[in-house]
Biotite code that builds the C-alpha atoms (Angstrom):
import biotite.structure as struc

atoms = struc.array([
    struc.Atom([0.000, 0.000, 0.000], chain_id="A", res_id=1, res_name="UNK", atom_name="CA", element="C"),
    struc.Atom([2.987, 2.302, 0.998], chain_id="A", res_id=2, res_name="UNK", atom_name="CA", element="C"),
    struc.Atom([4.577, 1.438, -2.088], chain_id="A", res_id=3, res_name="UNK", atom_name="CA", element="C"),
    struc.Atom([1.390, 2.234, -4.625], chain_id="A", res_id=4, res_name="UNK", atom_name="CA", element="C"),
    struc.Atom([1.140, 5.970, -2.291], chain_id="A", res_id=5, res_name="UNK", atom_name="CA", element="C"),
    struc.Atom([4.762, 6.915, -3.070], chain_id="A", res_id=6, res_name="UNK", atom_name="CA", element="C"),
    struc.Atom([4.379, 5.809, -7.081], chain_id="A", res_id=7, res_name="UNK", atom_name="CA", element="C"),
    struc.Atom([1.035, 7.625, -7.216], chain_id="A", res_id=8, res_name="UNK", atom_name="CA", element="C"),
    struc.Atom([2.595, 10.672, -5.241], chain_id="A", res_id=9, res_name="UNK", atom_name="CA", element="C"),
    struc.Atom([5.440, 10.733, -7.428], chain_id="A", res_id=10, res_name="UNK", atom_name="CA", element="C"),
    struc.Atom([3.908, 10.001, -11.284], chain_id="A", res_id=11, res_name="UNK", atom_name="CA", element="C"),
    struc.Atom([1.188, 12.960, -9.983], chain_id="A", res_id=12, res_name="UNK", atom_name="CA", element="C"),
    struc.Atom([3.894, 15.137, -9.087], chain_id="A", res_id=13, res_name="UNK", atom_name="CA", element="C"),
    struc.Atom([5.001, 14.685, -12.532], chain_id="A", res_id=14, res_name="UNK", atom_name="CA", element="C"),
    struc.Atom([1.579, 15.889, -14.130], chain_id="A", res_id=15, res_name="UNK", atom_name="CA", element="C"),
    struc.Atom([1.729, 18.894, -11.508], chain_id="A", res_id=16, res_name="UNK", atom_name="CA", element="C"),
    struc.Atom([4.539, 20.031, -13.259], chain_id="A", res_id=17, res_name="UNK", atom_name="CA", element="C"),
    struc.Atom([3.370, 20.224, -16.813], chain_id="A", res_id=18, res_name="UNK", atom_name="CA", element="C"),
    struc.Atom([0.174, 21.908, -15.347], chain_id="A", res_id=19, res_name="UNK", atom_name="CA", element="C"),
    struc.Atom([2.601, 24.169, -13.874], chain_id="A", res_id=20, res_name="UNK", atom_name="CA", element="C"),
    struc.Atom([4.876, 24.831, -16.974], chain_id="A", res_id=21, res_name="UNK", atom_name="CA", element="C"),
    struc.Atom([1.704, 25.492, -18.940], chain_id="A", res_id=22, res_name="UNK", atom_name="CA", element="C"),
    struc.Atom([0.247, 27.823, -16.730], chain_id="A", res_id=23, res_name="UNK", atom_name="CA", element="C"),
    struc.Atom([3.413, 29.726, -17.250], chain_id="A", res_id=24, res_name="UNK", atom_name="CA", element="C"),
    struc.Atom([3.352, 29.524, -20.622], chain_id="A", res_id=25, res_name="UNK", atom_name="CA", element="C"),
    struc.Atom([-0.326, 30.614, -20.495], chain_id="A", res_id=26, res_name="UNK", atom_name="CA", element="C"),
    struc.Atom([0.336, 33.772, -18.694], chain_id="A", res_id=27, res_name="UNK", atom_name="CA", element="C"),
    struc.Atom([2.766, 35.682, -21.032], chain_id="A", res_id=28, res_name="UNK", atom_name="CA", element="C"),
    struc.Atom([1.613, 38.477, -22.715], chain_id="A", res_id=29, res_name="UNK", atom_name="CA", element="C"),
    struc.Atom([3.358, 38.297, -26.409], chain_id="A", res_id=30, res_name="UNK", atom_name="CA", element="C"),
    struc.Atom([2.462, 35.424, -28.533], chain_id="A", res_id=31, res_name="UNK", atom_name="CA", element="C"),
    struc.Atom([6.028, 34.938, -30.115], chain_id="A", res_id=32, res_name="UNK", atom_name="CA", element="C"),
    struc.Atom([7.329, 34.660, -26.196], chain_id="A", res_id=33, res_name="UNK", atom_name="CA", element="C"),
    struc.Atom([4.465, 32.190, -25.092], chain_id="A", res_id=34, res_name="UNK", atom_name="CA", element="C"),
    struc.Atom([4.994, 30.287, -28.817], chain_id="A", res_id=35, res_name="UNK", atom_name="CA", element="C"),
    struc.Atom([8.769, 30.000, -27.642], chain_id="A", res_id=36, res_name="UNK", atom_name="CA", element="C"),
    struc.Atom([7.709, 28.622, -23.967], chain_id="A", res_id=37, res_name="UNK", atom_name="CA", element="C"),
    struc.Atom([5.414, 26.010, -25.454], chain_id="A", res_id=38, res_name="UNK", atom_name="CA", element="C"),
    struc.Atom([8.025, 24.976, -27.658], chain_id="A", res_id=39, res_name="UNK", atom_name="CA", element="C"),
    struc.Atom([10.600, 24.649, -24.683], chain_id="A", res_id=40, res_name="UNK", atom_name="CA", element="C"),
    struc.Atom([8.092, 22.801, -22.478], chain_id="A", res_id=41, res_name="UNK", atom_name="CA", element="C"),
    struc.Atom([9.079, 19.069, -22.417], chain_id="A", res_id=42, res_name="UNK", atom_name="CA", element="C"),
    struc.Atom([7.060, 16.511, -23.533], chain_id="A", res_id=43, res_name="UNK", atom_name="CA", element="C"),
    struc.Atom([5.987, 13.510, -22.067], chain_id="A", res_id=44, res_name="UNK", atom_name="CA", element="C"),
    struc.Atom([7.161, 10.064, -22.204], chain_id="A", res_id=45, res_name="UNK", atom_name="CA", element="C"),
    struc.Atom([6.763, 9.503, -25.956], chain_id="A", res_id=46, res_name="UNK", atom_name="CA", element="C"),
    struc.Atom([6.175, 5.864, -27.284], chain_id="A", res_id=47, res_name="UNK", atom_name="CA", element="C"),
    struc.Atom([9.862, 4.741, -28.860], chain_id="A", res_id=48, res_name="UNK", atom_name="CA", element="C"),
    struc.Atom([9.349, 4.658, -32.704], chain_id="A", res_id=49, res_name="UNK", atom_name="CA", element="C"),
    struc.Atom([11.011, 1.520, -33.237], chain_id="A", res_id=50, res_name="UNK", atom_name="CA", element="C"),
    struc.Atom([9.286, -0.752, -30.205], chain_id="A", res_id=51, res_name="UNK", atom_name="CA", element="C"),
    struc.Atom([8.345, -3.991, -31.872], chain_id="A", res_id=52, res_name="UNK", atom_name="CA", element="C"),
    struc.Atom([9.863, -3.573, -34.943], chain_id="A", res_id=53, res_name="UNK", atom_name="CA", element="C"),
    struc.Atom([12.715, -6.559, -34.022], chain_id="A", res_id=54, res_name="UNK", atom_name="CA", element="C"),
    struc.Atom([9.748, -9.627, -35.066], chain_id="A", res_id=55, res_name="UNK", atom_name="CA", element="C"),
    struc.Atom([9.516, -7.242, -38.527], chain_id="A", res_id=56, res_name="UNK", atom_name="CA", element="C"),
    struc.Atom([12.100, -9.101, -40.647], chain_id="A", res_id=57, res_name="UNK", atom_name="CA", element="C"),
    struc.Atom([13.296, -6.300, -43.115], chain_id="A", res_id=58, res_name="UNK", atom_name="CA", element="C"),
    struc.Atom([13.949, -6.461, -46.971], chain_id="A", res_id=59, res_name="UNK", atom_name="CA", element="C"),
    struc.Atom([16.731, -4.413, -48.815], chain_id="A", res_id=60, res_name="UNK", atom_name="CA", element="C"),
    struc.Atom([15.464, -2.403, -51.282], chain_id="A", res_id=61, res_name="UNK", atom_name="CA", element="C"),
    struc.Atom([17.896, -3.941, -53.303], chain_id="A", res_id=62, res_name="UNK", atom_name="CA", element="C"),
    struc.Atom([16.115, -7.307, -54.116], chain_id="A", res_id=63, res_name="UNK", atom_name="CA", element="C"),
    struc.Atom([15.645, -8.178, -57.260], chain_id="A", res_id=64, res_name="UNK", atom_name="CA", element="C"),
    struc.Atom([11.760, -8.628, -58.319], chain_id="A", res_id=65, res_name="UNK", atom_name="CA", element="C"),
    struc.Atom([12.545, -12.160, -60.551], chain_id="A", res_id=66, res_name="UNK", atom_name="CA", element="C"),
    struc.Atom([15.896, -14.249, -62.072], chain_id="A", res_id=67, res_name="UNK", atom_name="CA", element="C"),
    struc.Atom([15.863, -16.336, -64.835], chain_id="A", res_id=68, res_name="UNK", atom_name="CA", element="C"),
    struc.Atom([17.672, -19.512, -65.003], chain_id="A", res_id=69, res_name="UNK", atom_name="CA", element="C"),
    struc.Atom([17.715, -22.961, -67.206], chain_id="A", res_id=70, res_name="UNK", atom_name="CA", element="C"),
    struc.Atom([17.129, -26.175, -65.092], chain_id="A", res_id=71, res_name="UNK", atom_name="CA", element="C"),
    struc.Atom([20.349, -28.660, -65.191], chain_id="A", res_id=72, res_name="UNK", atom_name="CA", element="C"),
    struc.Atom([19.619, -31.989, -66.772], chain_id="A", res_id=73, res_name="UNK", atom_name="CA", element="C"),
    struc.Atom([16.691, -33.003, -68.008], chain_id="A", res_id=74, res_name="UNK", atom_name="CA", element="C"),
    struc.Atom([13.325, -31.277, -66.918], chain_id="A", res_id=75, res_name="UNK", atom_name="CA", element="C"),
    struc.Atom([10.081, -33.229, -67.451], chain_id="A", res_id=76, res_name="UNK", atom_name="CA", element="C"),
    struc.Atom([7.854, -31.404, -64.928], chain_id="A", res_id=77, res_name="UNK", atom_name="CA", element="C"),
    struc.Atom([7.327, -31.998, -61.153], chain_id="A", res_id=78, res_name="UNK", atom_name="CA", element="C"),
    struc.Atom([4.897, -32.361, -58.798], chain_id="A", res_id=79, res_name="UNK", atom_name="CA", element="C"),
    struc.Atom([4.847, -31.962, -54.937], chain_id="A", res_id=80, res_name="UNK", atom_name="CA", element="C"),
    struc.Atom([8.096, -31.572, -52.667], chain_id="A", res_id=81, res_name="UNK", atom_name="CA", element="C"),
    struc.Atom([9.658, -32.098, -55.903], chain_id="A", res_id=82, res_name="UNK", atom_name="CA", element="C"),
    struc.Atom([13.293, -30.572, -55.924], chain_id="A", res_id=83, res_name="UNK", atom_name="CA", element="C"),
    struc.Atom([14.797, -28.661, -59.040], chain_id="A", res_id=84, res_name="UNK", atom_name="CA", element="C"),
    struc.Atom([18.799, -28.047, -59.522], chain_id="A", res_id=85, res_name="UNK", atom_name="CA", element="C"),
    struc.Atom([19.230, -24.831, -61.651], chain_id="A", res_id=86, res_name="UNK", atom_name="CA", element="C"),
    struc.Atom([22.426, -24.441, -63.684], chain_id="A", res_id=87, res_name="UNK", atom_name="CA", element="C"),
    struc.Atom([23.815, -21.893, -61.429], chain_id="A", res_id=88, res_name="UNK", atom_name="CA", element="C"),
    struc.Atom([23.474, -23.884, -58.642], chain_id="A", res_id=89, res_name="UNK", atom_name="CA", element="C"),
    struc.Atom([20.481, -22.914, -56.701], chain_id="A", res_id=90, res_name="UNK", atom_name="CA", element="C"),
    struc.Atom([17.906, -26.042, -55.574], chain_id="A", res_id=91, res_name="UNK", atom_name="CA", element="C"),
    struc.Atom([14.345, -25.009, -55.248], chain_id="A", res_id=92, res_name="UNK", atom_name="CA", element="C"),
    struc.Atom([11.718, -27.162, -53.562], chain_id="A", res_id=93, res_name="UNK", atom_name="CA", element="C"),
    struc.Atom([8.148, -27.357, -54.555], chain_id="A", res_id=94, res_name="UNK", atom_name="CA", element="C"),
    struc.Atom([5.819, -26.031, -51.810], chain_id="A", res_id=95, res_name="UNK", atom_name="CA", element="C"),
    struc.Atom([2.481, -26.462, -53.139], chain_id="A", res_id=96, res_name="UNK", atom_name="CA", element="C"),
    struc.Atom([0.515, -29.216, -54.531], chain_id="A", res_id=97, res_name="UNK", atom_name="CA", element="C"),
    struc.Atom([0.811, -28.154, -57.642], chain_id="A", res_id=98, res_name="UNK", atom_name="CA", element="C"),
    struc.Atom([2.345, -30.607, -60.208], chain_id="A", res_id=99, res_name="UNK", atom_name="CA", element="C"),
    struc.Atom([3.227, -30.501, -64.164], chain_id="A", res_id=100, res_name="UNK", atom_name="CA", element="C"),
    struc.Atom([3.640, -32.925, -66.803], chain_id="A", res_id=101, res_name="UNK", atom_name="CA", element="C"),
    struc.Atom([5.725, -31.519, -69.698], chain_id="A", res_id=102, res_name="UNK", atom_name="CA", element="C"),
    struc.Atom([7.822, -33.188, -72.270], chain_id="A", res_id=103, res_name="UNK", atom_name="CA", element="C"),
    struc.Atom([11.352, -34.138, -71.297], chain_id="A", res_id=104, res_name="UNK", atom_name="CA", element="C"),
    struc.Atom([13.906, -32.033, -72.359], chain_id="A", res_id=105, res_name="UNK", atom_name="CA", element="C"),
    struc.Atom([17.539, -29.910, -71.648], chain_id="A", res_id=106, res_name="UNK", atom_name="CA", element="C"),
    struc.Atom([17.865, -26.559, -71.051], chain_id="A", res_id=107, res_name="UNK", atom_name="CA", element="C"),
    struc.Atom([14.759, -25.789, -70.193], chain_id="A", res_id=108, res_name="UNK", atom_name="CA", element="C"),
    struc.Atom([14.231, -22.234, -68.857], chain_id="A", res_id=109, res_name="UNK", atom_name="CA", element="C"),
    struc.Atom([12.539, -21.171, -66.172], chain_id="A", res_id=110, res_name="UNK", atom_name="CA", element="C"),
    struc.Atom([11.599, -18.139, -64.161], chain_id="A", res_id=111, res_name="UNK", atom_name="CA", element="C"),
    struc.Atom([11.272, -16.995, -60.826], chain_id="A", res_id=112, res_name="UNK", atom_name="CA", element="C"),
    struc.Atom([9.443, -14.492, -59.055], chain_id="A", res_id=113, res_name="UNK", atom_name="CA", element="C"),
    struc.Atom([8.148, -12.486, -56.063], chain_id="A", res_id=114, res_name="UNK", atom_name="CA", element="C"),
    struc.Atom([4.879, -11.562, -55.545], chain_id="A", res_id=115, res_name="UNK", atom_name="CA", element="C"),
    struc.Atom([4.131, -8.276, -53.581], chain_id="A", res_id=116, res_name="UNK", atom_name="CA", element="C"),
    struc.Atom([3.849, -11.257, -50.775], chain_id="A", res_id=117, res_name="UNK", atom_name="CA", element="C"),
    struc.Atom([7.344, -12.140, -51.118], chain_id="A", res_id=118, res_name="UNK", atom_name="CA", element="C"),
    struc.Atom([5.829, -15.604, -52.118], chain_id="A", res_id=119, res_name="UNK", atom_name="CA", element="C"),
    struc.Atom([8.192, -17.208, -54.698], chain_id="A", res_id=120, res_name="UNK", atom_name="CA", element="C"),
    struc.Atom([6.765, -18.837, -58.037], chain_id="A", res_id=121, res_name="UNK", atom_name="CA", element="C"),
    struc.Atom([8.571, -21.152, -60.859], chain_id="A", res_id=122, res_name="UNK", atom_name="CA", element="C"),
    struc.Atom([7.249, -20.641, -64.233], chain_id="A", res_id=123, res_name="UNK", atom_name="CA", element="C"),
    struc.Atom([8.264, -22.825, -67.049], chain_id="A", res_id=124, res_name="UNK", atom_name="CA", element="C"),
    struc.Atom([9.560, -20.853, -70.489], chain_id="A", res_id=125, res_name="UNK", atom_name="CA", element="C"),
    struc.Atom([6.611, -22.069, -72.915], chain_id="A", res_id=126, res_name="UNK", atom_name="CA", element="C"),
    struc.Atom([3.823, -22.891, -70.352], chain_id="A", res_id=127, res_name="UNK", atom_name="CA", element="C"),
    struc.Atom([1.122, -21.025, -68.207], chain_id="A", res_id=128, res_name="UNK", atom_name="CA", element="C"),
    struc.Atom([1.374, -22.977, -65.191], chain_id="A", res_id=129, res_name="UNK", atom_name="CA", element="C"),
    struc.Atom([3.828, -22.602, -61.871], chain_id="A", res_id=130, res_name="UNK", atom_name="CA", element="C"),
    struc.Atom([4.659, -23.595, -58.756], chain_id="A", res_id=131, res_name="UNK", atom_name="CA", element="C"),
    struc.Atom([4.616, -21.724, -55.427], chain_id="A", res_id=132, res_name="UNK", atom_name="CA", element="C"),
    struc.Atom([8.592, -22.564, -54.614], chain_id="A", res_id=133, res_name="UNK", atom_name="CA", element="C"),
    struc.Atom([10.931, -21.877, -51.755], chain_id="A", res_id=134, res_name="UNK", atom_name="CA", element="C"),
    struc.Atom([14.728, -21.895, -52.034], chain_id="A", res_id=135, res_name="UNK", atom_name="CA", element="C"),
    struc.Atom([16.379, -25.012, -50.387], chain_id="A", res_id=136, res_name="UNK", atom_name="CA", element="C"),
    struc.Atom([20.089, -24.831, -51.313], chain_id="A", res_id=137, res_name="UNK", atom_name="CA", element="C"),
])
């Protein structure tokens, strides 16, 4: 109880003081003076901007939007969890159920980009269908 007393006492005395500092504010005569008090006054305990903002994972503006790429081997389609090795190296995985039968060939190229999600999708050079991916390797 003695404890609660002395926080109320003191957080009220706080508040007192503003009251007081605007009073004084309030009771000068020319407005570029009392403008110039206001100004000075401080102000309270302002929220921190960035509180929270750690869990927001941030993304350079620097990102590119899409790559393009040609898938090494042979490429006759995939289906789900189906991995794909691109010739620069990269593995993607196949996240959705999605899957694709297309004829078997080399060199096939493929695309990938980021929705305004930052959900990544394969399409296949010559087809209208793709794949909601995520990069493994």
């Amino acid at each position: 109880m003695k404890k609660s007393l002395t926080l109320l006492l003191f957080v009220s005395s706080a508040a007192l003081a503003d009251d007081d500092a605007v009073l004084k504010c309030r009771a000068l005569p020319e407005a570029a003076s009392r403008l110039a008090c206001y100004d000075a006054m401080p102000l309270g305990a302002a929220p921190a901007a960035g509180f929270g903002s750690e869990t927001i994972k941030k993304k350079p503006d620097e990102l590119p939007a899409a790559m393009e790429s040609t898938v090494a081997g042979e490429f006759e389609g995939w289906g789900p969890n189906s991995r794909i090795k691109l010739a620069n190296g990269q593995v993607w995985r196949i996240v959705d159920d999605s899957s694709a039968v297309l004829p078997r060939r080399s060199g096939t190229k493929v695309r990938i980009a980021r929705n305004m999600f930052g959900t990544m999708f394969l399409s296949v050079e010559g087809t209208n269908q793709s794949a909601k991916v995520r990069r493994v390797d």
